[in-house]
C-alpha positions in Angstrom: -39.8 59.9 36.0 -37.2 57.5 36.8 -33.9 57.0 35.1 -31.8 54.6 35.7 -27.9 56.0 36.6 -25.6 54.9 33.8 -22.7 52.5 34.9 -19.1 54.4 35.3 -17.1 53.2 32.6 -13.3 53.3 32.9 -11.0 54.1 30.1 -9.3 50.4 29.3 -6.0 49.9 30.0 -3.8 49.0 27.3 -2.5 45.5 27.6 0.8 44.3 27.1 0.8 41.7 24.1 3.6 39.6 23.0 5.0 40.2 19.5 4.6 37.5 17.2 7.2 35.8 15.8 7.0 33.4 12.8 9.0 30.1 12.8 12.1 30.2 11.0 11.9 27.7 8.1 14.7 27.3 5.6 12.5 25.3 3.2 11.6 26.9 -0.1 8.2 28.5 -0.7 6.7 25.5 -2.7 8.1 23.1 0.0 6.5 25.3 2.5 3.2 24.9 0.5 2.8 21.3 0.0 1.0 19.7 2.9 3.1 17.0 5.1 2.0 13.6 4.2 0.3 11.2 6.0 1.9 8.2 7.2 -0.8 5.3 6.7 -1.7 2.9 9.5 -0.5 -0.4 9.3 -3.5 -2.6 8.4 -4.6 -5.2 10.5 -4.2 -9.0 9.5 -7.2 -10.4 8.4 -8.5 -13.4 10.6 -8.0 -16.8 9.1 -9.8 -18.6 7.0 -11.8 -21.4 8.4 -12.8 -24.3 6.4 -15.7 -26.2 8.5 -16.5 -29.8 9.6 -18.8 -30.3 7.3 -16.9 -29.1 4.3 -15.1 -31.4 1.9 -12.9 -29.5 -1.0 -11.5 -31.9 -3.7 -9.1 -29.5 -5.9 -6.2 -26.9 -5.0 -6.7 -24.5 -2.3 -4.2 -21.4 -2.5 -4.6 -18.1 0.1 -1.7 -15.5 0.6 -3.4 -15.2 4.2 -3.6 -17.9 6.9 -6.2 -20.9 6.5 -7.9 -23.5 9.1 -9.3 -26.6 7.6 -11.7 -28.6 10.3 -13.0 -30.6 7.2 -11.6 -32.6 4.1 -9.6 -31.4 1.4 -8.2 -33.8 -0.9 -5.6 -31.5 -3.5 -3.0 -28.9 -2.8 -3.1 -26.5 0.0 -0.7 -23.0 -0.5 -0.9 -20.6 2.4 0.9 -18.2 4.6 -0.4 -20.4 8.0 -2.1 -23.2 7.8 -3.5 -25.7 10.7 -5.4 -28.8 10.2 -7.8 -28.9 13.1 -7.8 -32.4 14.8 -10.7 -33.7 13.2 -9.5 -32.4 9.5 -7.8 -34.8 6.8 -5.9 -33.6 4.3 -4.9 -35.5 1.1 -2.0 -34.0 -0.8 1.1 -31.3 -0.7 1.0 -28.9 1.7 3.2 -25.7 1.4 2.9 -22.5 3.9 5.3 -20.7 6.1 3.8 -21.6 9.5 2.3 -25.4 9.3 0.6 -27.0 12.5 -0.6 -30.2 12.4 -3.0 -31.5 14.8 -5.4 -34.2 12.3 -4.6 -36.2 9.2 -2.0 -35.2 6.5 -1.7 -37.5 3.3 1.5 -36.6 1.1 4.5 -34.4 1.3 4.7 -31.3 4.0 6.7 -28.2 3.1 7.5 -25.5 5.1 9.3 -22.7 7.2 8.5 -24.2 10.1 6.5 -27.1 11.0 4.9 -28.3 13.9 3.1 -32.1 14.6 0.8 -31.8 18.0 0.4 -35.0 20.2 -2.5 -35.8 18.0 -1.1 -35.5 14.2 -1.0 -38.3 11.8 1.6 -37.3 9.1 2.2 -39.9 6.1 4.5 -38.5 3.7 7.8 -36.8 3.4 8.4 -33.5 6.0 10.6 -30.6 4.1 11.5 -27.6 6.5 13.6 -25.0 8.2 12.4 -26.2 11.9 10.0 -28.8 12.9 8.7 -29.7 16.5 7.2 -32.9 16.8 5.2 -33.2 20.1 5.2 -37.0 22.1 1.9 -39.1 20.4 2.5 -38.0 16.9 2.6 -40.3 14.5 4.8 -40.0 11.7 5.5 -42.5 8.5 7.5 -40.3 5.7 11.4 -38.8 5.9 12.7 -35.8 7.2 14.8 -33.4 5.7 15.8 -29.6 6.5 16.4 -27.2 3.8 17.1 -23.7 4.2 14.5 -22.2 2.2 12.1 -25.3 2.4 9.5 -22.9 0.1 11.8 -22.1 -2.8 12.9 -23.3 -6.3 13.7 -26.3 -5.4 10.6 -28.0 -3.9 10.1 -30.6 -6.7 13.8 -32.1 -6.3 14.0 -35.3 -4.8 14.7 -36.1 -1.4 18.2 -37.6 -0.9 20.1 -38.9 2.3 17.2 -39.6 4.5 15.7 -42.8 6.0 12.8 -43.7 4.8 9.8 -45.2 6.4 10.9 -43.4 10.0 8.2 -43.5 12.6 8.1 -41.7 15.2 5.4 -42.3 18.4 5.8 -41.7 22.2 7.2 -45.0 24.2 
């Protein structure tokens, strides 16, 4: 009955394609082969370690990362950064790159650089490479800057400082 007219179809036209080229490489087949590798991401520093209020540690404390102590801690600290929160005492050496000081510290205090805030109280001997001692610290010990305040020699004595200096705002 009815039929349906077939489209007109028109012969294609040839396109113009662009030849492929290759890159030029002048490495060597197995060079070629092996995939490039991946450069890993840096990985992020882990947050610090905080040690709480209520939290009183009597032994060593050693981390290669950075610490906070808000509590006690009567022994040895080792760290990369350490700060004693304001209301944090601390009885014994302290040794880390970065040391701020805003409570109580009880013996000696090494390190790369050291800071006292307005509201440390620092009895013992201070070894570093730079210190800052805000106005309203109080400090009873010595002072003495060593180059490499971390290194072998951490358990000579301290010679040619006064001792029994205090420091305090006027």
């Amino acid at each position: 009955m009815f039929t349906k007219p077939k489209p007109e179809t028109k012969p294609e036209e040839p396109r113009a394609t662009a030849p492929i080229i290759e890159p030029v490489s002048f490495a060597s087949p197995i060079e070629r082969q092996a995939p490039a590798p991946v450069a890993a991401a840096p990985k992020p520093k882990p947050a610090a370690s905080i040690l709480s209020s209520d939290i009183t540690i009597t032994g060593n404390v050693r981390s290669s990362g950075d610490i906070q102590i808000e509590g006690t801690v009567e022994g040895d600290i080792r760290a990369h950064t350490l700060v004693v929160g304001e209301g944090a005492t601390v009885k014994g050496e302290v040794m880390a790159e970065d040391v701020v000081v805003h409570g109580r510290v009880v013996g000696r205090l090494r390190g790369l650089k050291v800071r006292l805030s307005q509201s440390a109280r620092c009895e013992g001997d201070i070894v570093h490479k730079t210190i800052a001692i805000e106005s309203g610290a109080h400090f009873e010990g010595s002072v003495q800057r060593q180059e490499d305040p971390l290194g072998k020699g951490k358990d000579a004595p301290l010679r040619g400082v006064a001792q029994g200096a205090e420091l305090a705002s006027a």
